[in-house]
C-alpha positions, 0 to 999 in steps of 0.5 A: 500500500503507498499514497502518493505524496510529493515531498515524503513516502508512505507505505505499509507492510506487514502492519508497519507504516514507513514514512519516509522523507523524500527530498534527497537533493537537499538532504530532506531538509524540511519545508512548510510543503513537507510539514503539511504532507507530514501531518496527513500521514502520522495521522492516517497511520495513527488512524489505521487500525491495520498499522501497529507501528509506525517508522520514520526515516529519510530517503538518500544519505541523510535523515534530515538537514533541518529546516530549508532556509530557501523555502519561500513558503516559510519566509512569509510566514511568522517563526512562531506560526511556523513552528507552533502549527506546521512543526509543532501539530506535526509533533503531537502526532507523534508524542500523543499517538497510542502507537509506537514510533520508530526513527530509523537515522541515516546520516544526519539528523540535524536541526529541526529534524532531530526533534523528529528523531528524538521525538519517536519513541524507539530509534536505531542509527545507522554506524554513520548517523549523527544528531547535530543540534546545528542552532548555537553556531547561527545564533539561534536556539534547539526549537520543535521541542528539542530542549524538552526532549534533551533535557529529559533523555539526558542530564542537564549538563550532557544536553547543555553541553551538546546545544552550546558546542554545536558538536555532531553526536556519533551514533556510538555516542548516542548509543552510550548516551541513551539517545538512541537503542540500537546502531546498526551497518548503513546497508542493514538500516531499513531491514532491521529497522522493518524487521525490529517493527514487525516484532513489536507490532505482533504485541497488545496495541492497547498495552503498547498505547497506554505504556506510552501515554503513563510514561509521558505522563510520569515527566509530570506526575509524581510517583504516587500519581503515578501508581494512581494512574496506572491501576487504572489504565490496569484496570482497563486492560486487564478487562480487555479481549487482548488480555483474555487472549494473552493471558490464554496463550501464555498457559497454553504455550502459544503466541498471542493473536492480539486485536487491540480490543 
């Protein structure tokens, strides 16, 4: 199944939907025009009871440059439009979306699209990725959300110092930093990354959604809220057919066939 967009690709196999940022030429750098494709696709991949997980990655040698500086329909609008609603509406259907994300990170991830990737829920980079927060060197500071999404996957002092030095962050450094889950050969990218979606996507829907929701949430809860809010979302599951029907294969010693009711 593909849909035909102009400045990304949009397929799904096996249950797994890739969107792929599709301008190689200028290393995906992001235009308002992509923003907007963008938006259509998170949300009919959230939307599709056939997708259980969705895959973010860029076509050619980079994941994302960051924003295109040429675009002429970003010059005539305000940046904080810009980012608020093109970028930002963008962004909240990935962090607000039941299903996981996975940003498979070839090249660079620089700018505005390494919020795109350290957004996604799940990441694996290729052995020549990088995270480049490219914003001090130009005067400027990490938007889409990047300072949030630093400061909580890294301590304060890592994420300072990697916004003020403007340092290219290797894929083994990202690794060791927690900043991505796996690094795998520039060639394997795409295979493991669909292979590694394929076997999260044969797991409870609804666990997976909720697991997500009580971990973004935990940012702002404390833990006795926490305990409170999770005993209810427990609840819920543990009345769901999914439940039932995992519960029924682990004592028959079988795999479970999960529907996401």
């Amino acid at each position: 199944m593909s849909n035909a967009f102009k400045t990304i690709e949009y397929i799904v196999t096996n249950r797994v939907a890739t969107v792929a940022l599709n301008r190689p030429g200028s290393s995906n750098a992001m235009t308002v025009e992509m923003c907007g494709e963008l938006r259509i696709a998170f949300g009919q991949a959230n939307d599709d009871d056939g997708v259980r997980v969705i895959v973010l990655t860029g076509n050619g040698r980079n994941f994302c440059a960051g924003a295109d500086l040429t675009d002429k329909d970003q010059a005539n609008k305000s940046v904080i439009d810009h980012l608020e609603f093109d970028h930002g509406e963008a962004l909240k259907l990935i962090k607000n979306s039941s299903k996981p994300y996975i940003a498979a990170v070839n090249g660079a991830a620089a700018g505005i699209g390494s919020a795109y990737a350290l957004l996604c829920d799940l990441a694996i980079m290729a052995d020549s990725a990088y995270i480049y927060q490219a914003f001090l060197p130009i005067g400027l500071i990490p938007d889409g959300g990047a300072n949030w999404l630093l400061g909580h996957q890294l301590s304060y002092k890592r994420a300072y110092q990697m916004i003020v030095e403007g340092t290219k962050l290797d894929a083994a450094t990202c690794l060791d930093w927690g900043l991505t889950n796996k690094v795998t050969g520039n060639d394997l990218l795409l295979a493991d990354t669909q292979a590694w979606a394929e076997s999260i996507a044969v797991r409870a829907p609804l666990a997976m959604g909720y697991a997500k929701e009580q971990l973004h949430a935990s940012f702002q809860q404390s833990y006795e809220a926490t305990i409170s809010s999770e005993a209810r979302r427990q609840k819920v599951l543990l009345e769901s057919a999914d439940s039932r029907e995992g519960i029924a294969a682990f004592i028959e010693k079988r795999s479970a066939r999960f529907t996401g009711k």
